[in-house]
C-alpha positions in Angstrom: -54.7 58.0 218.8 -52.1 58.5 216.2 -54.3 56.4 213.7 -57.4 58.6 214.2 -55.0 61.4 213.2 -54.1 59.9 210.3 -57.6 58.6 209.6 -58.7 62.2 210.1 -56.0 64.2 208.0 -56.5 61.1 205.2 -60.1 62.3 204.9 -59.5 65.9 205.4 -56.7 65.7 202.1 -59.2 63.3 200.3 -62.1 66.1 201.0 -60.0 69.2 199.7 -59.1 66.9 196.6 -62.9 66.4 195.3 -63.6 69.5 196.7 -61.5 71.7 195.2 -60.5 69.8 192.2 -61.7 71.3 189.2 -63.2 74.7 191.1 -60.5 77.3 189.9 -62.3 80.2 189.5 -62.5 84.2 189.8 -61.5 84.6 193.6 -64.4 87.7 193.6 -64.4 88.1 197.0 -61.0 88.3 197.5 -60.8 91.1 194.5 -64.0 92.8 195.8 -61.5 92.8 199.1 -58.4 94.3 197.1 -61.0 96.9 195.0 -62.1 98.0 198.3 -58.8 98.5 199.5 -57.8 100.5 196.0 -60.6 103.0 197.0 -60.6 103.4 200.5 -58.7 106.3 201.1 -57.3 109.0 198.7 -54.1 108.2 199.6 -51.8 105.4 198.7 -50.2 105.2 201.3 -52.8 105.2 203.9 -54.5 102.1 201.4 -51.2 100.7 201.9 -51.6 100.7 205.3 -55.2 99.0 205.4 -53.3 96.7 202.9 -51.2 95.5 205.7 -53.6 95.9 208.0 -55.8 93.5 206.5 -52.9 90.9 205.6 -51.6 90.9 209.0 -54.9 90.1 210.8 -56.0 87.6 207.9 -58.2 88.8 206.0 -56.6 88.4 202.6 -56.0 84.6 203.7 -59.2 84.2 205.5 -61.0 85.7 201.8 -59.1 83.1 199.8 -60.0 80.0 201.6 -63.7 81.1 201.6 -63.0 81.6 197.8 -62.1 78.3 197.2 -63.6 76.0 199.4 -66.8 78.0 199.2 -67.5 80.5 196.6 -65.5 78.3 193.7 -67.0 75.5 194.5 -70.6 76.5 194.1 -69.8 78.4 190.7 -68.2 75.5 189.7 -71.3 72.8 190.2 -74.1 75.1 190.2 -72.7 77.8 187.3 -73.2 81.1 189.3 -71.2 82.7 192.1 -72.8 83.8 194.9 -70.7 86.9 194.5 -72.1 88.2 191.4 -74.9 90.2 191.6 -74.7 92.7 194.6 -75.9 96.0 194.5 -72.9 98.1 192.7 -73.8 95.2 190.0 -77.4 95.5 189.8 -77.0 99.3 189.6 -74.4 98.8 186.4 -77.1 96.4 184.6 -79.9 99.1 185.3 -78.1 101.7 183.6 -77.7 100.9 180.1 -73.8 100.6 179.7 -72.0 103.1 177.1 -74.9 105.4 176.6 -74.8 109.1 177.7 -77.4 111.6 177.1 -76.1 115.3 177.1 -78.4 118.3 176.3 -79.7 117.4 173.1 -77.2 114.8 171.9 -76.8 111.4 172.5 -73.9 108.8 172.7 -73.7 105.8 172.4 -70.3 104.0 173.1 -69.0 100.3 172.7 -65.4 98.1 172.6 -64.4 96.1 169.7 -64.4 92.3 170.3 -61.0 92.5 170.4 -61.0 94.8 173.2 -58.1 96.9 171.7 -60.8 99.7 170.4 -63.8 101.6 170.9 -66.3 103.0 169.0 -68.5 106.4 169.7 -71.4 107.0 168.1 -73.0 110.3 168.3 -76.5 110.7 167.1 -79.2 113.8 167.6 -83.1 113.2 168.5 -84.8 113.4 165.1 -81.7 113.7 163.1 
């Protein structure tokens, strides 16, 4: 019995190893967990609250794992994570990012490669 143990926690080591190996990645569903949290009440204290809440039954733990045995993993071999791509995310891409259209004016808005910047640009149908 004691061999099969060690036979079986061997395998189990040697699994997380190629598994998990070069899979570092983004943790989204753990984040999409903690932006949740961040917005769920108006109050901080009653998001602190769920905060513990949530860490004391597991979820934070129980996010992480599936993170990066799971979610990692798959972005890692196959390039995409199944976490991308939900509805708030679809909604973003269908709107066309930095534009605004006021009245008669329209603006048009971007961030310096750098990402220490932006820059506005106004403009005026016909003008």
């Amino acid at each position: 019995m004691k061999n099969v143990r060690r036979a079986v926690s061997g395998a189990m080591a040697g699994t997380l190893l190629l598994v998990g190996g070069g899979c570092y990645g983004p943790f989204k569903l753990t984040c999409k967990v903690h932006e949740w949290n961040g917005r769920a009440t108006s109050s901080r204290w009653g998001n602190e609250a769920i905060f513990f809440g949530l860490a004391a039954v597991g979820v934070y733990g129980l996010c992480a794992w599936v993170d990066a045995l799971v979610f990692n993993s798959i972005e890692w071999w196959g390039g995409r994570n199944p976490m991308d791509g939900g509805t708030m995310e679809k909604k973003k891409k269908a709107e066309a990012p930095g534009r605004s259209v006021s009245g008669s004016e329209d603006v048009a808005a971007s961030l310096a490669p750098a990402g220490n910047s932006a820059e506005v640009e106004p403009s005026r149908p016909g003008g």
